[in-house]
HTML snippet that shows the backbone in 3Dmol.js (N, CA, C, O; Angstrom):
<script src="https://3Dmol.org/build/3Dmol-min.js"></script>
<div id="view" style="width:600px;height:400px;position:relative"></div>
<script>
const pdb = `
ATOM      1  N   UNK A   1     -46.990  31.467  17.348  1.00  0.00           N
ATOM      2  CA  UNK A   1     -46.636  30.065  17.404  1.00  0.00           C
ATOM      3  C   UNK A   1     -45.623  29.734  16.323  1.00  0.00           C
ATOM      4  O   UNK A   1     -45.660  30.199  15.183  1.00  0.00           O
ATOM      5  N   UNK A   2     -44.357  28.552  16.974  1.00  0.00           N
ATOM      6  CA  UNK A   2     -43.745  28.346  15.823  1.00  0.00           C
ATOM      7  C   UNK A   2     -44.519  27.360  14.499  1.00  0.00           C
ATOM      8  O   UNK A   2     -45.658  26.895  14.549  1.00  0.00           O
ATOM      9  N   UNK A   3     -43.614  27.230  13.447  1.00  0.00           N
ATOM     10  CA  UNK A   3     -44.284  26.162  12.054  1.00  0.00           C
ATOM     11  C   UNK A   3     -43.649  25.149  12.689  1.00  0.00           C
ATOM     12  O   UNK A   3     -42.625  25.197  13.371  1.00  0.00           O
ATOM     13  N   UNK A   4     -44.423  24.115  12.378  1.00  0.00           N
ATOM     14  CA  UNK A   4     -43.454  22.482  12.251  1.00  0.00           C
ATOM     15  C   UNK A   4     -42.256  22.494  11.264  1.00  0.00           C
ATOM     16  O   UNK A   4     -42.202  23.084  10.185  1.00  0.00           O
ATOM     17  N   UNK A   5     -41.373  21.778  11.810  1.00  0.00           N
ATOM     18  CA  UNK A   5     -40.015  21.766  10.850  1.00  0.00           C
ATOM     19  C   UNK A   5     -40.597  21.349   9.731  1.00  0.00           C
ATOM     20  O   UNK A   5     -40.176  21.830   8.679  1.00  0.00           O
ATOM     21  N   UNK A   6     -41.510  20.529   9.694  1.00  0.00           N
ATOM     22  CA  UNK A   6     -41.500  19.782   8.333  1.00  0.00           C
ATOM     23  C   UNK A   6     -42.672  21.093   7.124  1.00  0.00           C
ATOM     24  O   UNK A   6     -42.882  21.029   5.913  1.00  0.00           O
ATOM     25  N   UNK A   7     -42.969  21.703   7.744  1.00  0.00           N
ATOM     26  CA  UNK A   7     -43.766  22.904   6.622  1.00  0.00           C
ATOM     27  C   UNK A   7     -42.861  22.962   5.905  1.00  0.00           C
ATOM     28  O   UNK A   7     -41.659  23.178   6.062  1.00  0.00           O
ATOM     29  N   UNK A   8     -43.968  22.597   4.439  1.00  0.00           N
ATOM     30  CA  UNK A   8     -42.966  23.051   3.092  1.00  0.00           C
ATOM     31  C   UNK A   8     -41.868  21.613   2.434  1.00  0.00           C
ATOM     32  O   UNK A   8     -41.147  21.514   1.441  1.00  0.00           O
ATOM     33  N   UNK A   9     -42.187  20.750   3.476  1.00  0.00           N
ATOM     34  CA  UNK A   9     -40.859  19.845   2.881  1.00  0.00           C
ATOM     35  C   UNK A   9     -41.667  18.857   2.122  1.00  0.00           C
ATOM     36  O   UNK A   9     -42.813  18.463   2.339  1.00  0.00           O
ATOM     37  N   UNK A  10     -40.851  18.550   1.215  1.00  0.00           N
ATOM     38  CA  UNK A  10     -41.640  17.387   0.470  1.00  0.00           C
ATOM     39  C   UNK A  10     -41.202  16.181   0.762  1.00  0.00           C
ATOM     40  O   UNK A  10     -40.039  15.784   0.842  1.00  0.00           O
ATOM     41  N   UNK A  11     -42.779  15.287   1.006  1.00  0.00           N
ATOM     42  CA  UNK A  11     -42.716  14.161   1.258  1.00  0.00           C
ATOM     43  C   UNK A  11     -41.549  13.121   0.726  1.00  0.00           C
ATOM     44  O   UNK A  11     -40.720  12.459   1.350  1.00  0.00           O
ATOM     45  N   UNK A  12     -41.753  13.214  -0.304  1.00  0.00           N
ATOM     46  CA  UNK A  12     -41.398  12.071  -1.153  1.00  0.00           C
ATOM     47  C   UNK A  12     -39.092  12.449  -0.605  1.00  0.00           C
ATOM     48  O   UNK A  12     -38.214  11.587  -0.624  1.00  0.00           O
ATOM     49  N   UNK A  13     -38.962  13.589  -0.320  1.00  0.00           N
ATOM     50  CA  UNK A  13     -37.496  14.268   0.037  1.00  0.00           C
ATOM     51  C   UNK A  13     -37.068  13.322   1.360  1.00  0.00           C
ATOM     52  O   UNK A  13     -36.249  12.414   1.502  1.00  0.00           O
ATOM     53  N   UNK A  14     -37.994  13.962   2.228  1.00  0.00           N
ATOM     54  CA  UNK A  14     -37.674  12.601   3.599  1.00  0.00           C
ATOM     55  C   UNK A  14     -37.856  11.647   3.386  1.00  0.00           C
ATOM     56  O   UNK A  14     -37.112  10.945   4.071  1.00  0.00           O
ATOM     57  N   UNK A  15     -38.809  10.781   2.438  1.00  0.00           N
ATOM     58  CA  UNK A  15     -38.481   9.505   2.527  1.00  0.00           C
ATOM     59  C   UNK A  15     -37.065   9.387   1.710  1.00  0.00           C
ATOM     60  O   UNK A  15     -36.272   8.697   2.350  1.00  0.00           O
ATOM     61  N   UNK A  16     -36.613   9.794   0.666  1.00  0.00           N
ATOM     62  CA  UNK A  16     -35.802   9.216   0.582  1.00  0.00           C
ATOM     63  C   UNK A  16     -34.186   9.648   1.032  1.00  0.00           C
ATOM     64  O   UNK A  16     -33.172   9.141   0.553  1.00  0.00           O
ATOM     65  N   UNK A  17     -34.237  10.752   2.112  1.00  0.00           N
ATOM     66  CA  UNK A  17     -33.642  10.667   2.739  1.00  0.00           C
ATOM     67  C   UNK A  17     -33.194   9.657   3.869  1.00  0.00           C
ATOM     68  O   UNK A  17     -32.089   9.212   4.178  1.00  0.00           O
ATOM     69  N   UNK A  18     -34.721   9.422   4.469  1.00  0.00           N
ATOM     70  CA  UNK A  18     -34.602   8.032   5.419  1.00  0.00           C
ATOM     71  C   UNK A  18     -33.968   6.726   4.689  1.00  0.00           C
ATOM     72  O   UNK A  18     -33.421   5.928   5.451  1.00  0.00           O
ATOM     73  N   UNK A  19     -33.976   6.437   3.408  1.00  0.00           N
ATOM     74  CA  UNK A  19     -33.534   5.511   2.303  1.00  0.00           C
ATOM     75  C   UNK A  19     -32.093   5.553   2.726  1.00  0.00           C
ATOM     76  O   UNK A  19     -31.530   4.779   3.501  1.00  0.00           O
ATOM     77  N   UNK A  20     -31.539   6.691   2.024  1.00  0.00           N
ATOM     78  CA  UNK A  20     -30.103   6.286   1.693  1.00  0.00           C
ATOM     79  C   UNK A  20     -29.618   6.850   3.368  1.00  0.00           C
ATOM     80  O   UNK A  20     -28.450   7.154   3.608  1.00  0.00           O
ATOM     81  N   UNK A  21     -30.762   6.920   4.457  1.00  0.00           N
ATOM     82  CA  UNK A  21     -29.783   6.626   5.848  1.00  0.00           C
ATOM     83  C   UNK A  21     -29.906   5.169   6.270  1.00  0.00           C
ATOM     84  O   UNK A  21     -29.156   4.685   7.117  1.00  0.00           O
ATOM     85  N   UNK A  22     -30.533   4.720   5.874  1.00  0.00           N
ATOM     86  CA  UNK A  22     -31.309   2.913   6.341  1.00  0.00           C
ATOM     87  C   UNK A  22     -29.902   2.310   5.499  1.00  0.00           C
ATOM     88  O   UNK A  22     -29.018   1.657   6.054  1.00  0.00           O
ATOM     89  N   UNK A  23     -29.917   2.705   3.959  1.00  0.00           N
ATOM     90  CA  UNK A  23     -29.077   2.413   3.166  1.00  0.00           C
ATOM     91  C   UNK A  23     -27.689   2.267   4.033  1.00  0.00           C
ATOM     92  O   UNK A  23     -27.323   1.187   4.498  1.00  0.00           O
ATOM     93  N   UNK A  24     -26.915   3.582   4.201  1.00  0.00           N
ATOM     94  CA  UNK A  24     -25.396   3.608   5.002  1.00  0.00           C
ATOM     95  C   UNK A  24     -25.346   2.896   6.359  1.00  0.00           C
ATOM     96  O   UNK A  24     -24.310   2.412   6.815  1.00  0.00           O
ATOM     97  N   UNK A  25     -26.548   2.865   6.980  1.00  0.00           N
ATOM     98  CA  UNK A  25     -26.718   2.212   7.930  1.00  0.00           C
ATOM     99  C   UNK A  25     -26.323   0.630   7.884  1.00  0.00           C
ATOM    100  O   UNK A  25     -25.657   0.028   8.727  1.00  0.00           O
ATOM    101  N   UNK A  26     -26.853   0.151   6.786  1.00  0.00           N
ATOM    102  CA  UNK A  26     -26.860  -1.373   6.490  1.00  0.00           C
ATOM    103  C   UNK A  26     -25.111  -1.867   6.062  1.00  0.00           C
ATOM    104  O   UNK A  26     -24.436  -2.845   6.380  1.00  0.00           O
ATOM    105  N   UNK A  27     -24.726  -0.176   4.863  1.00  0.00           N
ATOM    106  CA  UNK A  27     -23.534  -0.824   4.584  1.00  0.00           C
ATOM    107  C   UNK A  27     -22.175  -0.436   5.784  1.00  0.00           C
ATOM    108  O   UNK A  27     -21.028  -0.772   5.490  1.00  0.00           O
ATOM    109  N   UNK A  28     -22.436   0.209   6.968  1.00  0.00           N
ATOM    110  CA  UNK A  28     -21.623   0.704   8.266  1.00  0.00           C
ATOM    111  C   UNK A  28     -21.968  -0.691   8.839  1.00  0.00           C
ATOM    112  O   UNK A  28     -20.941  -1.224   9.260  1.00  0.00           O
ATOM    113  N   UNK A  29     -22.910  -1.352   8.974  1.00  0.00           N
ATOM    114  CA  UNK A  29     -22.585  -3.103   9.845  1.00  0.00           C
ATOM    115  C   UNK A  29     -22.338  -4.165   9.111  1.00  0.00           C
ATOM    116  O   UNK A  29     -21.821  -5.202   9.527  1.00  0.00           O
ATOM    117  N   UNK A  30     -22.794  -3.887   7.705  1.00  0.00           N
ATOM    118  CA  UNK A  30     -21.926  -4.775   7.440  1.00  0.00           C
ATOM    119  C   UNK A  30     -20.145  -4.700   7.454  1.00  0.00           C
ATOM    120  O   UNK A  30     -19.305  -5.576   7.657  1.00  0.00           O
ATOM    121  N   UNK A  31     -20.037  -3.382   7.172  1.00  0.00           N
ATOM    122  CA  UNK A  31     -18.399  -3.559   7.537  1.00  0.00           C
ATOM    123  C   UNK A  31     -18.095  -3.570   8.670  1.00  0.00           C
ATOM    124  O   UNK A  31     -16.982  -4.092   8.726  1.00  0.00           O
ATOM    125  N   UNK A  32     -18.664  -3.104  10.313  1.00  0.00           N
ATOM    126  CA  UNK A  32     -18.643  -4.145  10.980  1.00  0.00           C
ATOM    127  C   UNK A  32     -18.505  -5.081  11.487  1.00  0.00           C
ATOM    128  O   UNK A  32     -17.860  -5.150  12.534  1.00  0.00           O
ATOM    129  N   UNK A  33     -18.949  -5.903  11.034  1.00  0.00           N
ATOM    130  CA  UNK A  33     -19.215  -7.589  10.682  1.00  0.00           C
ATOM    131  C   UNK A  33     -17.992  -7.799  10.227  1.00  0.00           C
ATOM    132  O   UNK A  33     -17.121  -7.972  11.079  1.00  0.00           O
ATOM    133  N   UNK A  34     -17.690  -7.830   9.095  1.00  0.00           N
ATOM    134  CA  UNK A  34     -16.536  -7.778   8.623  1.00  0.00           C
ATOM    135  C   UNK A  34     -15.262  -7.935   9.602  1.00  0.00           C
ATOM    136  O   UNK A  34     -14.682  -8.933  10.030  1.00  0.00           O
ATOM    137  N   UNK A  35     -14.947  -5.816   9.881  1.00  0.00           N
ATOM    138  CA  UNK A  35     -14.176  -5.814  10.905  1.00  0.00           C
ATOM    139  C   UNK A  35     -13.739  -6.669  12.076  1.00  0.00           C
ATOM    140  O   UNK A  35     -12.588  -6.973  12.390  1.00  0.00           O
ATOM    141  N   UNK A  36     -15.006  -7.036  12.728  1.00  0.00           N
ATOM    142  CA  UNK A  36     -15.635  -8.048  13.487  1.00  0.00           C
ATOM    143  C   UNK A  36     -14.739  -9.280  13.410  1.00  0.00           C
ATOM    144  O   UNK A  36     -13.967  -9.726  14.260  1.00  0.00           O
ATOM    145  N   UNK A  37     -15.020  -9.712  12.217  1.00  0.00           N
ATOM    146  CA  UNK A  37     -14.431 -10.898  12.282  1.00  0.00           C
ATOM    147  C   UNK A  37     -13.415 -11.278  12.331  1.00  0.00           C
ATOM    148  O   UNK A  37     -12.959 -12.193  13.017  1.00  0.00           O
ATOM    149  N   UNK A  38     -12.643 -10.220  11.169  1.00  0.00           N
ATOM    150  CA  UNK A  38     -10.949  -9.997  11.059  1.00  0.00           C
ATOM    151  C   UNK A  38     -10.305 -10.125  12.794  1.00  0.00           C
ATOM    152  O   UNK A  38      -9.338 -10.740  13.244  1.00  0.00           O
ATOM    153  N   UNK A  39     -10.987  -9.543  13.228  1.00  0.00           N
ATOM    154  CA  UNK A  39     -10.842  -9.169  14.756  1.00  0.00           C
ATOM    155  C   UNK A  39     -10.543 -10.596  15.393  1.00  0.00           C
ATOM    156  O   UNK A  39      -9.409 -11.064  15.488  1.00  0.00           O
ATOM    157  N   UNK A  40     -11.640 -11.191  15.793  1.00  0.00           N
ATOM    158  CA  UNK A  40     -11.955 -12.804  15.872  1.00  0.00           C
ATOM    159  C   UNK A  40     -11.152 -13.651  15.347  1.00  0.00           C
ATOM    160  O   UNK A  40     -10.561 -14.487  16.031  1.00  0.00           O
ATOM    161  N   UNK A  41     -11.048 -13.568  14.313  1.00  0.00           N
ATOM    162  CA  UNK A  41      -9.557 -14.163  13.994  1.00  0.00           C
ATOM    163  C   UNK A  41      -8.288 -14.541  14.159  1.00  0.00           C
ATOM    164  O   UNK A  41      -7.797 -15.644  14.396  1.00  0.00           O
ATOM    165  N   UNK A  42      -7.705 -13.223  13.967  1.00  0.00           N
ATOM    166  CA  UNK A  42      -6.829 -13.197  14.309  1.00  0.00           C
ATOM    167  C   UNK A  42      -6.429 -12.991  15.739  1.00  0.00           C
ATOM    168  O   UNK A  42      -5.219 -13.049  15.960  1.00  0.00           O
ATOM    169  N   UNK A  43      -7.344 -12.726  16.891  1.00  0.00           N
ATOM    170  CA  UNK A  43      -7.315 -12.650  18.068  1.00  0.00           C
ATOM    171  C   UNK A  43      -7.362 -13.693  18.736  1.00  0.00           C
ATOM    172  O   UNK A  43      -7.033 -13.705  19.922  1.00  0.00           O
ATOM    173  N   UNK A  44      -7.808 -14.826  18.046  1.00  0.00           N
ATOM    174  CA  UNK A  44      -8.714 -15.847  18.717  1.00  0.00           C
ATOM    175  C   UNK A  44      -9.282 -15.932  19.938  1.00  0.00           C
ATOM    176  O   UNK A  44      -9.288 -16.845  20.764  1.00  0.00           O
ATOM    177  N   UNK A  45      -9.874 -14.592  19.937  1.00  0.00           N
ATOM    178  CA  UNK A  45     -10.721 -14.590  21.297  1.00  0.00           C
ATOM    179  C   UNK A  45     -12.736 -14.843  20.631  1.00  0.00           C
ATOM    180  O   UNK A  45     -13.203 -15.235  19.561  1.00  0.00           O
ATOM    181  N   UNK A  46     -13.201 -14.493  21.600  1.00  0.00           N
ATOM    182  CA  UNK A  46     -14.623 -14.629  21.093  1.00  0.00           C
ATOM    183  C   UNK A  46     -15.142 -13.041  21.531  1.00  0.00           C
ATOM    184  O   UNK A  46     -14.513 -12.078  21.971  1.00  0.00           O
ATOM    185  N   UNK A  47     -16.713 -13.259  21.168  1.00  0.00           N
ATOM    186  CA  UNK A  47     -16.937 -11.650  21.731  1.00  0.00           C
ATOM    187  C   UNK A  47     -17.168 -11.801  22.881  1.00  0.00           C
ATOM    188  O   UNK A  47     -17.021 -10.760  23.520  1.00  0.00           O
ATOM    189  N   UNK A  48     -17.507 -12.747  23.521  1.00  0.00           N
ATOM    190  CA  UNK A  48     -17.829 -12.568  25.095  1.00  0.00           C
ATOM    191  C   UNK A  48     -16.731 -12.206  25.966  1.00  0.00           C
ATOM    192  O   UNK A  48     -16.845 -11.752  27.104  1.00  0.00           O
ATOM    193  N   UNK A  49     -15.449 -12.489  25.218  1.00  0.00           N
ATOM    194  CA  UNK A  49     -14.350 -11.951  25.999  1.00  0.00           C
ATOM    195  C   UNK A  49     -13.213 -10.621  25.295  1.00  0.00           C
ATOM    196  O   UNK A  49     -12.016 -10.475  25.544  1.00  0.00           O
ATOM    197  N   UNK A  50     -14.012  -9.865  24.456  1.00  0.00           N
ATOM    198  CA  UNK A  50     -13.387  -9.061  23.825  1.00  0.00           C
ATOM    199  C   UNK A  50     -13.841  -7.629  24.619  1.00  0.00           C
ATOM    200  O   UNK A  50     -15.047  -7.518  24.839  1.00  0.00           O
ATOM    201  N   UNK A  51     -13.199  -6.835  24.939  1.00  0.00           N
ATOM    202  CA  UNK A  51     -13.690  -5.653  25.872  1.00  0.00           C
ATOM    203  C   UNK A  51     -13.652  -4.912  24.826  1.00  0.00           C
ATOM    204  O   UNK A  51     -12.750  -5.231  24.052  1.00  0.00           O
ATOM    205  N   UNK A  52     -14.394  -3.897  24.451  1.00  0.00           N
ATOM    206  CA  UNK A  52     -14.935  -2.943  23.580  1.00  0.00           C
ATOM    207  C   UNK A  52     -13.585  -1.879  22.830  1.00  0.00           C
ATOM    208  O   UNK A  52     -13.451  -1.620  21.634  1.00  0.00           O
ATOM    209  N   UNK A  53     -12.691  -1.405  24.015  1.00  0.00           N
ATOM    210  CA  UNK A  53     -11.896  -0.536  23.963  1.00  0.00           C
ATOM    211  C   UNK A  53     -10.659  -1.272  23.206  1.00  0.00           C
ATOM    212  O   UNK A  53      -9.893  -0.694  22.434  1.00  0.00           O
ATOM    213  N   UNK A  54     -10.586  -2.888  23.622  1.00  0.00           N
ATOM    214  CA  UNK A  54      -8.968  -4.045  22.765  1.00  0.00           C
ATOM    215  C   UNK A  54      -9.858  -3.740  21.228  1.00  0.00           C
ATOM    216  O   UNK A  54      -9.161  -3.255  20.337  1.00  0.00           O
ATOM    217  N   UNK A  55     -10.887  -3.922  20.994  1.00  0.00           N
ATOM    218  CA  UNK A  55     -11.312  -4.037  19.894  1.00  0.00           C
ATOM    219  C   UNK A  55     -11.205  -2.638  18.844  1.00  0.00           C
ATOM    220  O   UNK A  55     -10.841  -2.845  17.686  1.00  0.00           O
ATOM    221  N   UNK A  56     -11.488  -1.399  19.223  1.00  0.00           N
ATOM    222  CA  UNK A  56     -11.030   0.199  18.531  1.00  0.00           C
ATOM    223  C   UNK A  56      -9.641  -0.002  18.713  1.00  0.00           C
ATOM    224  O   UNK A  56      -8.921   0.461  17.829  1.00  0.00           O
ATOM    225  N   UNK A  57      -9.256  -0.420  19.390  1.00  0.00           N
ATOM    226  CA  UNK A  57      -7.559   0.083  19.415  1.00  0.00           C
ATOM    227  C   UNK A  57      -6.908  -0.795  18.488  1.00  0.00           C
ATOM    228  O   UNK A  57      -5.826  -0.413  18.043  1.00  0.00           O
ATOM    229  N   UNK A  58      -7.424  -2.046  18.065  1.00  0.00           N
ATOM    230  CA  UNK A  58      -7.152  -3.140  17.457  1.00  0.00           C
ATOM    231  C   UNK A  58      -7.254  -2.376  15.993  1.00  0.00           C
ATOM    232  O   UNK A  58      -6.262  -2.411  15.266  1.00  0.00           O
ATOM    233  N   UNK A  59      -8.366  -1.733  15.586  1.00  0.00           N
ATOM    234  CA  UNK A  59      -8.978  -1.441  14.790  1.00  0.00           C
ATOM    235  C   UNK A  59      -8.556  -0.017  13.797  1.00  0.00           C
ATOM    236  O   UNK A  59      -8.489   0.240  12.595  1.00  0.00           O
ATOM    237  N   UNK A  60      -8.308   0.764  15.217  1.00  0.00           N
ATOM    238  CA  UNK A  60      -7.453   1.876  14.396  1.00  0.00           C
ATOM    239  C   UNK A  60      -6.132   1.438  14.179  1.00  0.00           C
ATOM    240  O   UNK A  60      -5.717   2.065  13.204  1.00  0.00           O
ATOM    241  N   UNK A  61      -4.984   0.426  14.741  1.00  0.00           N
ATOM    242  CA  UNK A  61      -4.012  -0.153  14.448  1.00  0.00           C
ATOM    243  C   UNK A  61      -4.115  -0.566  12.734  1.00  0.00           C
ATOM    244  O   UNK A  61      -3.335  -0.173  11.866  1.00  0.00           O
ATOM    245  N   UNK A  62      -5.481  -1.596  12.511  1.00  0.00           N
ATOM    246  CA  UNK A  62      -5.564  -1.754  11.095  1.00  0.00           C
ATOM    247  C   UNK A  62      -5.462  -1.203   9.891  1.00  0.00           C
ATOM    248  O   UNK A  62      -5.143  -1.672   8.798  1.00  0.00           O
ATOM    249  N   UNK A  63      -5.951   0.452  10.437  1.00  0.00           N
ATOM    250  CA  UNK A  63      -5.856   1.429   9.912  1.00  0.00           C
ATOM    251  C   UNK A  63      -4.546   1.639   9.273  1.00  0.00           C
ATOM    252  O   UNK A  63      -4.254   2.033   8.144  1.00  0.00           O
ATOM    253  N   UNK A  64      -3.848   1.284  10.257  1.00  0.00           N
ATOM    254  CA  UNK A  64      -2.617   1.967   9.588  1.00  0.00           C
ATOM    255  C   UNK A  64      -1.226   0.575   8.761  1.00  0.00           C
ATOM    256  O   UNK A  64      -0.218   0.801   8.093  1.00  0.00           O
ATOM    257  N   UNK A  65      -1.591  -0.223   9.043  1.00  0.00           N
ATOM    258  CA  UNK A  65      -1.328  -1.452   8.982  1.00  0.00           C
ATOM    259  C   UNK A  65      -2.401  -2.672   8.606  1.00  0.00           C
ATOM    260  O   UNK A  65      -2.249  -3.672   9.307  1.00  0.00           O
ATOM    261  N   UNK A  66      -3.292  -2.737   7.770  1.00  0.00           N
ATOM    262  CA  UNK A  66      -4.053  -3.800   7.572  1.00  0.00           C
ATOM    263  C   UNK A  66      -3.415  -4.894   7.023  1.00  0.00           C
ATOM    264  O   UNK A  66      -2.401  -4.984   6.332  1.00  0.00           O
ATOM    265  N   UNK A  67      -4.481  -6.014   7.617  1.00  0.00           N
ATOM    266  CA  UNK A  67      -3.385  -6.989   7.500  1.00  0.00           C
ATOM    267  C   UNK A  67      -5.058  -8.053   8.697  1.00  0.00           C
ATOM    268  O   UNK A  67      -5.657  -7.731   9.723  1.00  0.00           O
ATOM    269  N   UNK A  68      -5.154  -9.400   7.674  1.00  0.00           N
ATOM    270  CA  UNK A  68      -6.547 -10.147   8.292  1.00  0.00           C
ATOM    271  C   UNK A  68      -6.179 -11.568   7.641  1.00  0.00           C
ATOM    272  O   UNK A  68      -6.055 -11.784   6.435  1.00  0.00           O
ATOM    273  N   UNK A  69      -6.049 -12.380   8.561  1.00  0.00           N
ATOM    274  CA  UNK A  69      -6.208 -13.565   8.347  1.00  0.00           C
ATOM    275  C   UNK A  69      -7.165 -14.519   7.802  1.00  0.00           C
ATOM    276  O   UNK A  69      -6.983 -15.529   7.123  1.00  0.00           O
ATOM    277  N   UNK A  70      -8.478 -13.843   8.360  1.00  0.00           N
ATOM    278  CA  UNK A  70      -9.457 -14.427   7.390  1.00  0.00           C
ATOM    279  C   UNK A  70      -9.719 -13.902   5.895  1.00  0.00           C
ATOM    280  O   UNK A  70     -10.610 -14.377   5.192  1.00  0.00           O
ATOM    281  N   UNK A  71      -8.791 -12.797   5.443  1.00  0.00           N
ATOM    282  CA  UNK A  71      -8.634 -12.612   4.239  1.00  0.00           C
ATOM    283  C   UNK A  71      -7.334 -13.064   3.415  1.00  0.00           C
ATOM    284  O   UNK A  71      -7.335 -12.831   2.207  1.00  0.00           O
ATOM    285  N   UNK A  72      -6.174 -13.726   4.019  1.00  0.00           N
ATOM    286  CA  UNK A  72      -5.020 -13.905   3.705  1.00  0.00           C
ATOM    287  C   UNK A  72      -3.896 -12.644   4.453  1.00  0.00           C
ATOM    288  O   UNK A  72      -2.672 -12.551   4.369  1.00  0.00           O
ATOM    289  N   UNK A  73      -4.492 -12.133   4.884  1.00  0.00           N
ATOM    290  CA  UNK A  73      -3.454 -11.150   5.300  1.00  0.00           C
ATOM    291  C   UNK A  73      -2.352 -11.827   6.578  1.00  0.00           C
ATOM    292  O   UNK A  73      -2.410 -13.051   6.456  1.00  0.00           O
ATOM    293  N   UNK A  74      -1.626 -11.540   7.452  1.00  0.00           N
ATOM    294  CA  UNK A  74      -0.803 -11.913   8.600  1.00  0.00           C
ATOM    295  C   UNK A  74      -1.101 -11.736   9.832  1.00  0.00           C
ATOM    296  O   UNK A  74      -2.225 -11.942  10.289  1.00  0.00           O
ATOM    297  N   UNK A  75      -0.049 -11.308  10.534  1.00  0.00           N
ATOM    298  CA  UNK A  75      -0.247 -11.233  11.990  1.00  0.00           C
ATOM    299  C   UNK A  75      -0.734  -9.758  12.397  1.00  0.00           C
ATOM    300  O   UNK A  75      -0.490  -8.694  11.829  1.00  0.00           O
ATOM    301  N   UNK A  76      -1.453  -9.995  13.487  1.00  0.00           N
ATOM    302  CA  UNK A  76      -2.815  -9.117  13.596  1.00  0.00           C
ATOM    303  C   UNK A  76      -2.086  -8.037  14.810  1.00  0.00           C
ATOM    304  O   UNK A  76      -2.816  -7.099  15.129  1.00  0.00           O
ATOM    305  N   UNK A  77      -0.794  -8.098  15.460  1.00  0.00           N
ATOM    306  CA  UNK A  77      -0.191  -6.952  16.271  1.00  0.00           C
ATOM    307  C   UNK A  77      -1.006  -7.120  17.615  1.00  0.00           C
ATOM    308  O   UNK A  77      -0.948  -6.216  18.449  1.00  0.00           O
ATOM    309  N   UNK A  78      -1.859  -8.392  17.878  1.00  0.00           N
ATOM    310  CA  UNK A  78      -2.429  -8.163  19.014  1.00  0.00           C
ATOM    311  C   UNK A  78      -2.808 -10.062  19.463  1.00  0.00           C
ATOM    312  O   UNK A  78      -3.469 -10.854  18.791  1.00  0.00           O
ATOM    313  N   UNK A  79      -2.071 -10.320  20.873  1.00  0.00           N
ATOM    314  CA  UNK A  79      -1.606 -11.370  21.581  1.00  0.00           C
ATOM    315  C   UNK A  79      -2.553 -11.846  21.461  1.00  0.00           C
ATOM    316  O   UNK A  79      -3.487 -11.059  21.608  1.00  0.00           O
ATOM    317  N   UNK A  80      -3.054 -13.644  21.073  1.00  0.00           N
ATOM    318  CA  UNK A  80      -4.170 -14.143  21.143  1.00  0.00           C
ATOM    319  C   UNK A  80      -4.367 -14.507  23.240  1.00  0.00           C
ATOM    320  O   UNK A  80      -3.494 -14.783  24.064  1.00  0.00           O
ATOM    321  N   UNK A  81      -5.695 -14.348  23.388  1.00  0.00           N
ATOM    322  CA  UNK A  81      -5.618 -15.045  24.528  1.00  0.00           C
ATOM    323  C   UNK A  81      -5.262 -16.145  24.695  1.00  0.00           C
ATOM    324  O   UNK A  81      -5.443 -17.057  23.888  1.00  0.00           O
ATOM    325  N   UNK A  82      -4.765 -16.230  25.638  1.00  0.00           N
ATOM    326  CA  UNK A  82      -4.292 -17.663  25.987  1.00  0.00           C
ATOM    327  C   UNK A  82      -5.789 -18.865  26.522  1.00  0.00           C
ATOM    328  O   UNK A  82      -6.711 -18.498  27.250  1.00  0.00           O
ATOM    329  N   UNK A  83      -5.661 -20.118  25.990  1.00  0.00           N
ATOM    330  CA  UNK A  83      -6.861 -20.837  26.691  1.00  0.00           C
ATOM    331  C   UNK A  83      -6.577 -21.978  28.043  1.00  0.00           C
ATOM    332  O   UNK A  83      -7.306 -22.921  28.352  1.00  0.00           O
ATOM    333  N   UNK A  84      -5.677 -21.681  28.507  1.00  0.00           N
ATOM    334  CA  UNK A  84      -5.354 -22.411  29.489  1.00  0.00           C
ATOM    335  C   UNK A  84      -4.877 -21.690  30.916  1.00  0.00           C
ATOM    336  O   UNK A  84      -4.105 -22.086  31.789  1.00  0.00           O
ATOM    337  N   UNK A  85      -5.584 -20.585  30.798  1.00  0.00           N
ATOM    338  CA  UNK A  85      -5.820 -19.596  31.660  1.00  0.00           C
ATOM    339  C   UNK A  85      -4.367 -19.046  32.049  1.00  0.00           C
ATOM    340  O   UNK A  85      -4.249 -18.574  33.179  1.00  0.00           O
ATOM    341  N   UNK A  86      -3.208 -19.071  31.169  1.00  0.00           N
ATOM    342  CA  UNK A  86      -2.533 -17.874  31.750  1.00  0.00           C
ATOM    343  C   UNK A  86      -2.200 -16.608  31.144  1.00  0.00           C
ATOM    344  O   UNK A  86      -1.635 -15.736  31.805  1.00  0.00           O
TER     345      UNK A  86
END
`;
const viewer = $3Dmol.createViewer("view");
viewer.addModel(pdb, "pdb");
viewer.setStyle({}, {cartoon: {color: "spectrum"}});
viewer.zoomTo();
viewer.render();
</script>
């Protein structure tokens, strides 16, 4: 029969492994959020109308060019929707 992975490991090791993953976890949405918003912004769209894929492409653009209005930065390289449907 095989051992359980965990033979031999010390407790106190996984927990605080689970720590500083809960940890990066918390600080990956908050930037997020962040991102998020910059997004929102300068898009002036909302999320209900943001398709997943405008938003990475938006995002790796920042990458190379940052630049956020809700931080002072400029124009965001990406057309606000229009609200009068055209």
């Amino acid at each position: 029969m095989g051992e359980p992975d965990n033979l031999g490991q010390d407790p106190l090791a996984k927990e605080s492994g689970m720590t500083d993953l809960k940890k990066r976890h918390q600080e990956l949405h908050q930037g997020l959020d962040e991102l998020l918003a910059c997004y929102l912004v300068q898009t002036k769209r909302t999320i209900s109308d943001t398709p997943l894929m405008d938003f990475l492409k938006w995002s790796h653009t920042m990458t190379e060019s940052p630049t956020c209005e809700a931080h002072g930065g400029g124009d965001s390289g990406v057309a606000p929707r229009s609200t009068d449907g055209s």
